[in-house]
PDB file of N, CA, C and O in Angstrom:
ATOM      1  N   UNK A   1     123.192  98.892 122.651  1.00  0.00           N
ATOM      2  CA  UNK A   1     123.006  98.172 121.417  1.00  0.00           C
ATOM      3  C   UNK A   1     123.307  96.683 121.605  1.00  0.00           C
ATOM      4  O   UNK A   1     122.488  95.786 121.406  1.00  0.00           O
ATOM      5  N   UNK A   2     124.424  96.538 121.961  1.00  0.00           N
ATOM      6  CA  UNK A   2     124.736  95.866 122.571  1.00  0.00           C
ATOM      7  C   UNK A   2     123.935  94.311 123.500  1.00  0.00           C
ATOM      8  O   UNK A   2     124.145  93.109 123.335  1.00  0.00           O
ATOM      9  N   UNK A   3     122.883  95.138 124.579  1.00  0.00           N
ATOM     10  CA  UNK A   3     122.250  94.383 124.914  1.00  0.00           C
ATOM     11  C   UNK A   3     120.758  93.573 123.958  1.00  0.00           C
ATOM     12  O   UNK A   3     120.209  92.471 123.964  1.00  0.00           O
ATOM     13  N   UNK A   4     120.600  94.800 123.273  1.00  0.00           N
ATOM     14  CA  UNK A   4     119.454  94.875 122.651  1.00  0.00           C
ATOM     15  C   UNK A   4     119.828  93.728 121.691  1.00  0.00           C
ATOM     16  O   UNK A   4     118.807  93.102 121.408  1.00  0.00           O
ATOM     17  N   UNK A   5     121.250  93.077 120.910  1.00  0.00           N
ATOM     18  CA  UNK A   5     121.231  91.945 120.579  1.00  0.00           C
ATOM     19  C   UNK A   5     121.057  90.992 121.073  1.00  0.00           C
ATOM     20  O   UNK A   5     120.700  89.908 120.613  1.00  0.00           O
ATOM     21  N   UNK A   6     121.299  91.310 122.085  1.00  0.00           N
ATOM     22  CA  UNK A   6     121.355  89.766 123.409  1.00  0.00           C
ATOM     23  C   UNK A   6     120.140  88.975 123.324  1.00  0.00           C
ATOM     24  O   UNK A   6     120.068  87.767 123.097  1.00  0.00           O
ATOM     25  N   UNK A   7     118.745  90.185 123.633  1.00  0.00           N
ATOM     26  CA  UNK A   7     118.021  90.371 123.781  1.00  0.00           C
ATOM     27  C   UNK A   7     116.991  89.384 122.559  1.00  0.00           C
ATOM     28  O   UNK A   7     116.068  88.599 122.776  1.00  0.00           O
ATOM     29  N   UNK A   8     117.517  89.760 121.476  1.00  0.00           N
ATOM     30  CA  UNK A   8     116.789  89.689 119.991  1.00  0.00           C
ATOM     31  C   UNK A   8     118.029  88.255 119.620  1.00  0.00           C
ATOM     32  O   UNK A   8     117.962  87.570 118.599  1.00  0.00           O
ATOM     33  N   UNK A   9     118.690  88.143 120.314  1.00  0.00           N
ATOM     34  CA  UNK A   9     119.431  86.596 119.851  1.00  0.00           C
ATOM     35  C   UNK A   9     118.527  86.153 120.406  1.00  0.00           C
ATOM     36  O   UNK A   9     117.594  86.118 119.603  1.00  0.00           O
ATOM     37  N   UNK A  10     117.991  85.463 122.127  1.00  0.00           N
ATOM     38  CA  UNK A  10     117.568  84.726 122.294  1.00  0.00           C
ATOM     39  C   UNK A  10     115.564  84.543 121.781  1.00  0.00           C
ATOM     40  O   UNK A  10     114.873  83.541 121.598  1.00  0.00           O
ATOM     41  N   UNK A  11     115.281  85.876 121.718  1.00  0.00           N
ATOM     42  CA  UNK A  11     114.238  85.538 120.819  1.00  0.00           C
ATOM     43  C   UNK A  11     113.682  85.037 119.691  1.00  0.00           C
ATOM     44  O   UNK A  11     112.538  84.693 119.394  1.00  0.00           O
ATOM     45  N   UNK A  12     115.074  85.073 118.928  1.00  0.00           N
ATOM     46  CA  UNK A  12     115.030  84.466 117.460  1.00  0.00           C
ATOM     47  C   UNK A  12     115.589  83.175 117.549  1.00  0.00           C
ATOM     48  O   UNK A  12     115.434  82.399 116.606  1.00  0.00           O
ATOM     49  N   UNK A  13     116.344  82.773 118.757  1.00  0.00           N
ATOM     50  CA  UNK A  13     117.350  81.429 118.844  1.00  0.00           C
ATOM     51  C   UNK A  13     118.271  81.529 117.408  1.00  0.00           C
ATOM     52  O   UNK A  13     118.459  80.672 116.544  1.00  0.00           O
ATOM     53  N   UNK A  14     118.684  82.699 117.497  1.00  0.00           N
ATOM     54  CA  UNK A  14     119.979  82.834 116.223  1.00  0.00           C
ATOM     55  C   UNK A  14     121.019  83.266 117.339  1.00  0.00           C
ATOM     56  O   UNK A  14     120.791  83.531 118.520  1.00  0.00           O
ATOM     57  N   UNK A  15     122.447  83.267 116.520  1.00  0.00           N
ATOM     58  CA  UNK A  15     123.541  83.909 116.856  1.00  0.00           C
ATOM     59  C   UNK A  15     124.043  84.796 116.394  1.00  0.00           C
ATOM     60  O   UNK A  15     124.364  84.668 115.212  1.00  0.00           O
ATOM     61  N   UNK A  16     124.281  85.800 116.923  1.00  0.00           N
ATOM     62  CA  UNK A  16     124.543  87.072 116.267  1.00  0.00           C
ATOM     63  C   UNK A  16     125.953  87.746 117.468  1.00  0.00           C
ATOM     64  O   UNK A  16     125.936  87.915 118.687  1.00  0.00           O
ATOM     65  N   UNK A  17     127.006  87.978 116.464  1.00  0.00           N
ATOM     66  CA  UNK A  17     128.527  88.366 117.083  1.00  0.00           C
ATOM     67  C   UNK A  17     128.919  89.837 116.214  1.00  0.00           C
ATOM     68  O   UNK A  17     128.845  89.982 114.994  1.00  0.00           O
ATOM     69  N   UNK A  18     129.219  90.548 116.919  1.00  0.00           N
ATOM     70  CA  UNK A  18     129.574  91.801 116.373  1.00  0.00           C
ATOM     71  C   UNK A  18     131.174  92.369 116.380  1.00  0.00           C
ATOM     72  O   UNK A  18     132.107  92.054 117.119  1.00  0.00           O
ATOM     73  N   UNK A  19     131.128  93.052 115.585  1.00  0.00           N
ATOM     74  CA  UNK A  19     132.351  93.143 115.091  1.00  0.00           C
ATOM     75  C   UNK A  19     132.764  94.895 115.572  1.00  0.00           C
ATOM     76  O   UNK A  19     132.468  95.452 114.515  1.00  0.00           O
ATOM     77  N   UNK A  20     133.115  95.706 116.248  1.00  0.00           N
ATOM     78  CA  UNK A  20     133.412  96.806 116.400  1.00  0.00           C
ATOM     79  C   UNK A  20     134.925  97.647 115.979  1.00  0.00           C
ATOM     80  O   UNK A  20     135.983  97.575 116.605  1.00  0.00           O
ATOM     81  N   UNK A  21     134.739  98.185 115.135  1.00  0.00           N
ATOM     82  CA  UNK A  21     135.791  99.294 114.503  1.00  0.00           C
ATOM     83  C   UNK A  21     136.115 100.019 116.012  1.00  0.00           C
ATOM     84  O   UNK A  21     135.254 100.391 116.809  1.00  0.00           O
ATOM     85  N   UNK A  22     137.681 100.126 116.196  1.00  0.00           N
ATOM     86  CA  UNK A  22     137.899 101.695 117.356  1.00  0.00           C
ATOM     87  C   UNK A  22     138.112 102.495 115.943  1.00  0.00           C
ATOM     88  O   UNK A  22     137.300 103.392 116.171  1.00  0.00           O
ATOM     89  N   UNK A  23     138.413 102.677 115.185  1.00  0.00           N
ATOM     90  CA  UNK A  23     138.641 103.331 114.044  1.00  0.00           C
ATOM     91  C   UNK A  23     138.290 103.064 112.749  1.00  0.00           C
ATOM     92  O   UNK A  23     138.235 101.920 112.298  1.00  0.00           O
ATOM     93  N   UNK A  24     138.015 104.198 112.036  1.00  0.00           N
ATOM     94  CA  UNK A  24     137.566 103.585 110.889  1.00  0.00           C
ATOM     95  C   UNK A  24     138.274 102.525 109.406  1.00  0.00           C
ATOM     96  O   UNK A  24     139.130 102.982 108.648  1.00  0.00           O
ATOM     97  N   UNK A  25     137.899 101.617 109.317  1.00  0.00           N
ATOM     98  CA  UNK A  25     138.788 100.806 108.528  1.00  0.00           C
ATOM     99  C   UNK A  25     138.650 100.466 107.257  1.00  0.00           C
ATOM    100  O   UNK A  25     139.427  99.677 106.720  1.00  0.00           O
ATOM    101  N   UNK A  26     137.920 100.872 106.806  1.00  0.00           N
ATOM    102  CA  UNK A  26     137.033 101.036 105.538  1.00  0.00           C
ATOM    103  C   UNK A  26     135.881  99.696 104.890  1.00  0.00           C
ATOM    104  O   UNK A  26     135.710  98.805 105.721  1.00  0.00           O
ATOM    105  N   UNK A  27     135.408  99.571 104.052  1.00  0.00           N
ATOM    106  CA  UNK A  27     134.219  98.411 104.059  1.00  0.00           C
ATOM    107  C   UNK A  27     134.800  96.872 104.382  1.00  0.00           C
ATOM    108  O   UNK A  27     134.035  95.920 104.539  1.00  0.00           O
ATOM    109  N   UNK A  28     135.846  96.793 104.438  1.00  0.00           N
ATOM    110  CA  UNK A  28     136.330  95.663 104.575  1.00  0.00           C
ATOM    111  C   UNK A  28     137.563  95.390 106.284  1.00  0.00           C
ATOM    112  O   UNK A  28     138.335  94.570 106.781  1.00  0.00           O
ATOM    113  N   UNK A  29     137.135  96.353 106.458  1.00  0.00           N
ATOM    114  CA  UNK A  29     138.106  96.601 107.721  1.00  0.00           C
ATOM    115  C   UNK A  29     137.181  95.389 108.923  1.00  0.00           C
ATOM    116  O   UNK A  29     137.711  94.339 109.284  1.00  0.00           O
ATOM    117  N   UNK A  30     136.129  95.710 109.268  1.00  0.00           N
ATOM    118  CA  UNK A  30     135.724  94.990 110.327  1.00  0.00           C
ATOM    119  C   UNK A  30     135.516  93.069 109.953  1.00  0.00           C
ATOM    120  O   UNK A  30     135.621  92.094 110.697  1.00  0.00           O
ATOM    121  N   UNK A  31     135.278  93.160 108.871  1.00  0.00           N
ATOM    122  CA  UNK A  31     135.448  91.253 108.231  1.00  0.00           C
ATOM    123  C   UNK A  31     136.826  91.081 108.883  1.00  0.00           C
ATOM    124  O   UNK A  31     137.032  90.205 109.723  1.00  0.00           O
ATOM    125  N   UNK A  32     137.693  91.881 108.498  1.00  0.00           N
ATOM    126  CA  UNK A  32     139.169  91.286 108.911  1.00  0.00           C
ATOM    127  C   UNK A  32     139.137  91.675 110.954  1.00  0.00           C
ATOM    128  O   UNK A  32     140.225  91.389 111.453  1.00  0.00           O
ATOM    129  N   UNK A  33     138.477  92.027 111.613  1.00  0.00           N
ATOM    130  CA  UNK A  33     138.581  92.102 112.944  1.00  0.00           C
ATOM    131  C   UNK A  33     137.943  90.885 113.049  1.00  0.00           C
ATOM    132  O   UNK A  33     138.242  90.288 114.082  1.00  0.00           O
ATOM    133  N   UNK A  34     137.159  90.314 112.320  1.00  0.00           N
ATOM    134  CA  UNK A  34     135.751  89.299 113.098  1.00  0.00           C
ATOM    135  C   UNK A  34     136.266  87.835 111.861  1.00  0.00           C
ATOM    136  O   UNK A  34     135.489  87.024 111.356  1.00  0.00           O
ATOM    137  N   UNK A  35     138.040  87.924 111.632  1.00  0.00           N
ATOM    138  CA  UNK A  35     138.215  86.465 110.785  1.00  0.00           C
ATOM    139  C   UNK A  35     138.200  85.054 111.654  1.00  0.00           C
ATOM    140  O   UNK A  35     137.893  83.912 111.313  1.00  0.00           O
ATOM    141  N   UNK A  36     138.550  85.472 112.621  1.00  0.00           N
ATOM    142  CA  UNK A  36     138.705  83.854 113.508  1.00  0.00           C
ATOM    143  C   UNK A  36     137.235  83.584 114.022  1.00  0.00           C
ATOM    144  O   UNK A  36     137.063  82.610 114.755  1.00  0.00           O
ATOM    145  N   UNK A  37     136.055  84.474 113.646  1.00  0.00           N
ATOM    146  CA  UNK A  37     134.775  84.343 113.825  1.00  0.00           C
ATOM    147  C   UNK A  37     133.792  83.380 112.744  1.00  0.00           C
ATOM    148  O   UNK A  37     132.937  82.524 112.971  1.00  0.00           O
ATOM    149  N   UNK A  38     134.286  83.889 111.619  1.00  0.00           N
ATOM    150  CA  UNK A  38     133.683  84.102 110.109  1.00  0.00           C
ATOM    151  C   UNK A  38     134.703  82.633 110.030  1.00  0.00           C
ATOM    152  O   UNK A  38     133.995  81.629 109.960  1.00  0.00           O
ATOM    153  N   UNK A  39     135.947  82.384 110.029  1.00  0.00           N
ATOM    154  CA  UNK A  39     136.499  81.274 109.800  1.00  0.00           C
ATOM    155  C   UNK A  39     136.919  80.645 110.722  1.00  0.00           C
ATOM    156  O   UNK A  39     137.799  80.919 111.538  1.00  0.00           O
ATOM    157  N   UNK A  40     135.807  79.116 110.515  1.00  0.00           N
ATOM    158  CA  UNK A  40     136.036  77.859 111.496  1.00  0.00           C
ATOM    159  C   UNK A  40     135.529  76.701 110.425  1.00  0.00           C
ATOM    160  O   UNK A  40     135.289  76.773 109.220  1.00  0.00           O
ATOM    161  N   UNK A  41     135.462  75.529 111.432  1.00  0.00           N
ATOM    162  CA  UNK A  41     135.754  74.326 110.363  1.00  0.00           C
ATOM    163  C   UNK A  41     133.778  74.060 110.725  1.00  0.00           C
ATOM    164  O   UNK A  41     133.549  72.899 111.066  1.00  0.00           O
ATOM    165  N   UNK A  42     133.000  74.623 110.691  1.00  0.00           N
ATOM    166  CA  UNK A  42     131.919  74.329 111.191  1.00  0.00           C
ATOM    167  C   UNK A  42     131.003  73.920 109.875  1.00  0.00           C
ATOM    168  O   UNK A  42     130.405  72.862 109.679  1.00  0.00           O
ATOM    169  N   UNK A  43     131.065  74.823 109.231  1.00  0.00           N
ATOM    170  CA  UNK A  43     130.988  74.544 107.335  1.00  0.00           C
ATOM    171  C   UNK A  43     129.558  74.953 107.436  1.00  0.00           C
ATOM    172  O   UNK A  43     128.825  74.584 106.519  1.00  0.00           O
ATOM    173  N   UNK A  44     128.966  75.768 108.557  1.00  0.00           N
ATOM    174  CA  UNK A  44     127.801  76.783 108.148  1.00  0.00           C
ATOM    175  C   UNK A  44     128.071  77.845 107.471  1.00  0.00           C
ATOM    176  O   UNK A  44     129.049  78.434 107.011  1.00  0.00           O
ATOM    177  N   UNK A  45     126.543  77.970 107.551  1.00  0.00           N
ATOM    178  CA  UNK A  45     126.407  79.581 106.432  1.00  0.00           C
ATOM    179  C   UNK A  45     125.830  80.488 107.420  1.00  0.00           C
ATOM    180  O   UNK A  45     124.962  80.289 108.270  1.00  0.00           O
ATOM    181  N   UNK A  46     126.665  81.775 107.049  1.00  0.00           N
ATOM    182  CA  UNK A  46     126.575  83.078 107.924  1.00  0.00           C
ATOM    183  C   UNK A  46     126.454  84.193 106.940  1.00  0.00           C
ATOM    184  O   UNK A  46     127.080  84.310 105.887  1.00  0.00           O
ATOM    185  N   UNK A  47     125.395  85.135 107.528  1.00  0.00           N
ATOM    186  CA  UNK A  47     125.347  86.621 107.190  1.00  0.00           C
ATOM    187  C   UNK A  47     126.280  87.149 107.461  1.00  0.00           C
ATOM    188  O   UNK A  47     127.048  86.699 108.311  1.00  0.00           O
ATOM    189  N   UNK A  48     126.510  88.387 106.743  1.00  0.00           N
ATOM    190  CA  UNK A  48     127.708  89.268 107.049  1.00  0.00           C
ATOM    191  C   UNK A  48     126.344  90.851 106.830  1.00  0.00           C
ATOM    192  O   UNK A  48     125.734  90.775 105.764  1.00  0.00           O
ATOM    193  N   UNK A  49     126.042  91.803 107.527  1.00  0.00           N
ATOM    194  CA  UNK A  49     125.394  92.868 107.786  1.00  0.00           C
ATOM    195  C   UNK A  49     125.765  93.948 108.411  1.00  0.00           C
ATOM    196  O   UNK A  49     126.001  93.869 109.617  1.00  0.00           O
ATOM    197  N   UNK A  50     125.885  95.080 107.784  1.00  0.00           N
ATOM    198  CA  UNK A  50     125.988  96.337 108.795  1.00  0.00           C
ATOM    199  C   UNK A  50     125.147  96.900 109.358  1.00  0.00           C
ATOM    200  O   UNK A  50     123.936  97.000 109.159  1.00  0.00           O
ATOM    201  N   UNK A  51     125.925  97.353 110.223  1.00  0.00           N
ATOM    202  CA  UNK A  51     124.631  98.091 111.212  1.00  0.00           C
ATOM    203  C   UNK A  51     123.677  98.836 111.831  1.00  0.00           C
ATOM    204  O   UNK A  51     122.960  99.001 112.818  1.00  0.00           O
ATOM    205  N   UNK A  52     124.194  99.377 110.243  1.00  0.00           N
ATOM    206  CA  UNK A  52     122.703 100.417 109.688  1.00  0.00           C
ATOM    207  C   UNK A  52     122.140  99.934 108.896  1.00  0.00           C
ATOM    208  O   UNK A  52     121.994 100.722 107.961  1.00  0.00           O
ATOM    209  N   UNK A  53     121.696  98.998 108.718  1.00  0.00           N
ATOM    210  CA  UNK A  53     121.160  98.284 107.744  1.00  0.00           C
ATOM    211  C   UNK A  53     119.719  97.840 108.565  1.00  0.00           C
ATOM    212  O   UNK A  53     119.663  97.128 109.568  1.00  0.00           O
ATOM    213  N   UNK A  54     118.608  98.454 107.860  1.00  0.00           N
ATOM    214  CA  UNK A  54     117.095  97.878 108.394  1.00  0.00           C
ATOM    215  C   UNK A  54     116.640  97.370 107.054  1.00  0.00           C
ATOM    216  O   UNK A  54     116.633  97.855 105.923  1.00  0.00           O
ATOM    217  N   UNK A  55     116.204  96.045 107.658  1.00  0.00           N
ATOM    218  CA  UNK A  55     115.533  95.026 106.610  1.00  0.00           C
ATOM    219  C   UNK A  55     114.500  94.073 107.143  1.00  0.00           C
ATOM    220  O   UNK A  55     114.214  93.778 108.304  1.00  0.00           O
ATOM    221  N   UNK A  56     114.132  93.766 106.265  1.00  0.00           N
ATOM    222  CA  UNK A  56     113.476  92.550 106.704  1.00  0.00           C
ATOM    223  C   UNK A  56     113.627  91.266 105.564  1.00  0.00           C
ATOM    224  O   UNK A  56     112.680  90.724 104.995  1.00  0.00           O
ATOM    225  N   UNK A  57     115.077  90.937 105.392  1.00  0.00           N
ATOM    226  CA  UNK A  57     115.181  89.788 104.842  1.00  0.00           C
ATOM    227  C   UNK A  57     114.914  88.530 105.224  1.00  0.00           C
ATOM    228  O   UNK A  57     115.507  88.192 106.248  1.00  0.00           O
ATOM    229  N   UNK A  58     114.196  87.706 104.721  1.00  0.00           N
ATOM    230  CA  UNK A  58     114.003  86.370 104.844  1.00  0.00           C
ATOM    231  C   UNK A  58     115.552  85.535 105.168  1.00  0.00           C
ATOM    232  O   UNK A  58     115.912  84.470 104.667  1.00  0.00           O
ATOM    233  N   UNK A  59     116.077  86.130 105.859  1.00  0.00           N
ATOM    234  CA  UNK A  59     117.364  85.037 106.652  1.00  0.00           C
ATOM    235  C   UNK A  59     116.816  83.835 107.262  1.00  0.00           C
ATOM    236  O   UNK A  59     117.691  83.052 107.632  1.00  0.00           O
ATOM    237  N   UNK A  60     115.910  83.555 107.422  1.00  0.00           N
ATOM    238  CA  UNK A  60     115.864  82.074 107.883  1.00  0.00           C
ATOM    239  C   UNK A  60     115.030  81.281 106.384  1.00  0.00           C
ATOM    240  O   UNK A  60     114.817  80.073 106.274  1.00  0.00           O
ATOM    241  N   UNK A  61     114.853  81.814 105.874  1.00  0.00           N
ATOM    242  CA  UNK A  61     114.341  81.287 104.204  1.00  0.00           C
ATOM    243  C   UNK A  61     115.747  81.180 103.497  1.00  0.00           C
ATOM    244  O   UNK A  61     116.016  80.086 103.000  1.00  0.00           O
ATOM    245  N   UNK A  62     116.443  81.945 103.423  1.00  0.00           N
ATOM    246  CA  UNK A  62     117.719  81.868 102.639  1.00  0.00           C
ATOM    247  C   UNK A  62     118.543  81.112 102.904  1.00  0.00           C
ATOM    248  O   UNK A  62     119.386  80.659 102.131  1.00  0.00           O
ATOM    249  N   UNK A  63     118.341  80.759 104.593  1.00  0.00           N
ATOM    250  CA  UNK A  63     119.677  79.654 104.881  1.00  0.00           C
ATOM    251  C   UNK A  63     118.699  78.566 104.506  1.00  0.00           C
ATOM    252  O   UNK A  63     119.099  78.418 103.352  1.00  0.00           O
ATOM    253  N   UNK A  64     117.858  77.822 104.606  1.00  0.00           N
ATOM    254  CA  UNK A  64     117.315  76.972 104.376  1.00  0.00           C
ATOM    255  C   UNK A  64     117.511  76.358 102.966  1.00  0.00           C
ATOM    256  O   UNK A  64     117.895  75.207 102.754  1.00  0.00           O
ATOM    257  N   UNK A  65     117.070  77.647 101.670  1.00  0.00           N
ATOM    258  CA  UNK A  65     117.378  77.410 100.397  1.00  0.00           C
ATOM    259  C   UNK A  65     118.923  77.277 100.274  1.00  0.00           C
ATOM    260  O   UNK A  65     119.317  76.794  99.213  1.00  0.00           O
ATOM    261  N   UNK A  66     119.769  77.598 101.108  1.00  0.00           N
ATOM    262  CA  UNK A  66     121.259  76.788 100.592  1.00  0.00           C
ATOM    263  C   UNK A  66     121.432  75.993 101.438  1.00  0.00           C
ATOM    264  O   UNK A  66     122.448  75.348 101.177  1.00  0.00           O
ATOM    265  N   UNK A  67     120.873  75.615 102.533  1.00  0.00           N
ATOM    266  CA  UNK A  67     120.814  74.337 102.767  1.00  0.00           C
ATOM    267  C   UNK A  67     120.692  72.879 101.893  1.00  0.00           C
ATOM    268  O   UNK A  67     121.380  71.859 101.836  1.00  0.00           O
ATOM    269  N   UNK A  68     119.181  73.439 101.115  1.00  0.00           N
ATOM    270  CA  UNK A  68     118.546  72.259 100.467  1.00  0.00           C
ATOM    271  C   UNK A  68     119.146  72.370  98.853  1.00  0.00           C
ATOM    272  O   UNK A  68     118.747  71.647  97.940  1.00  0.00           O
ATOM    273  N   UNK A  69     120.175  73.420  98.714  1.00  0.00           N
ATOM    274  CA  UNK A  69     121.050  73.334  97.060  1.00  0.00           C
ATOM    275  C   UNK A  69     122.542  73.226  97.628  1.00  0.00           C
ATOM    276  O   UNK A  69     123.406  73.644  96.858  1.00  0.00           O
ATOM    277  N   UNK A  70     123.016  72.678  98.985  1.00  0.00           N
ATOM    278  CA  UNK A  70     124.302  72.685  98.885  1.00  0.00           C
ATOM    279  C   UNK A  70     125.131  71.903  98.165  1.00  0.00           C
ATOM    280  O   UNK A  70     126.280  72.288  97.949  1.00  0.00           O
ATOM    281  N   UNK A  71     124.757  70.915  97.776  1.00  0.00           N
ATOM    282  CA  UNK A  71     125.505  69.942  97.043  1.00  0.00           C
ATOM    283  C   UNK A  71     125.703  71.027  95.575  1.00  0.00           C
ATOM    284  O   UNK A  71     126.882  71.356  95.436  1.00  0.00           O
ATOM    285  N   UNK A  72     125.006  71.455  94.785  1.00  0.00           N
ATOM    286  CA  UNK A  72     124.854  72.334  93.855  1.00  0.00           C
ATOM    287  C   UNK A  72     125.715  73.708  93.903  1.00  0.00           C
ATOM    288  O   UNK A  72     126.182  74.361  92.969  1.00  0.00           O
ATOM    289  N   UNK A  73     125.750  73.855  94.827  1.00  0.00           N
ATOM    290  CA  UNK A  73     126.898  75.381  95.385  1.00  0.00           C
ATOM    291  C   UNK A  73     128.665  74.406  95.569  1.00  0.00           C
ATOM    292  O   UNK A  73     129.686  74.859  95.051  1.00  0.00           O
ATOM    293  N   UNK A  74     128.655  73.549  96.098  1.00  0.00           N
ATOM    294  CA  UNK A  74     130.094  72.588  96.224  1.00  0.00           C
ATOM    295  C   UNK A  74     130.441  71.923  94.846  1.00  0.00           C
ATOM    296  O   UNK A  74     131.499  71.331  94.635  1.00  0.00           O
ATOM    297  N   UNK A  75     129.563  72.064  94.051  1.00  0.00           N
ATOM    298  CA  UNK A  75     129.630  71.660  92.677  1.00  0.00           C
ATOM    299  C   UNK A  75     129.752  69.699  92.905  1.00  0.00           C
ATOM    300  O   UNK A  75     130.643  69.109  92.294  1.00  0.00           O
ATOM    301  N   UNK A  76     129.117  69.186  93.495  1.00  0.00           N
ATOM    302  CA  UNK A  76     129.051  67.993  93.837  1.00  0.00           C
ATOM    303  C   UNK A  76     127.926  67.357  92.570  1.00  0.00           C
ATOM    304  O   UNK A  76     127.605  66.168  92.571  1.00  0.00           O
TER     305      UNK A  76
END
C-alpha cells in the first residue's frame, strides 16, 4: 500500500503521509499519531482521509477555492 502511494504521490506531484494505528484508537486516534505532521508553521491546507475511503473529490479544486477565499476564512 504503502508503495502504491509513493507511486501515486509522484504522479500527482502531491504529498501524501500516512498515519498507521498498531491498535485500534478510535476515529480520532490516528490525527493524534500524525500531530507533529498536521501541525507546523507552514499555514497550508491539508486533507485529512481514511483509507477506505474511494472518491473522486476535486482536491485540487478545493485547495485552490480556499486559496482564493483565504482572507475570508481568517476573517481579514
Amino acid at each position: 500500500m504503502l508503495n502504491f502511494l509513493k507511486d501515486f504521490e509522484a504522479k500527482l506531484e502531491i504529498k501524501i503521509t500516512c498515519s498507521q494505528e498498531t491498535e485500534p484508537l478510535g476515529t480520532a486516534g490516528p490525527l493524534a499519531l500524525a500531530r507533529d505532521k498536521l501541525i507546523d508553521d507552514s499555514g497550508e491546507p491539508f486533507f485529512v482521509l481514511n483509507s477506505d475511503v474511494i472518491s473522486e473529490y476535486p482536491l485540487k479544486e478545493m485547495i485552490e477555492f480556499h486559496k482564493s477565499h483565504e482572507s475570508f476564512y481568517n476573517g481579514d
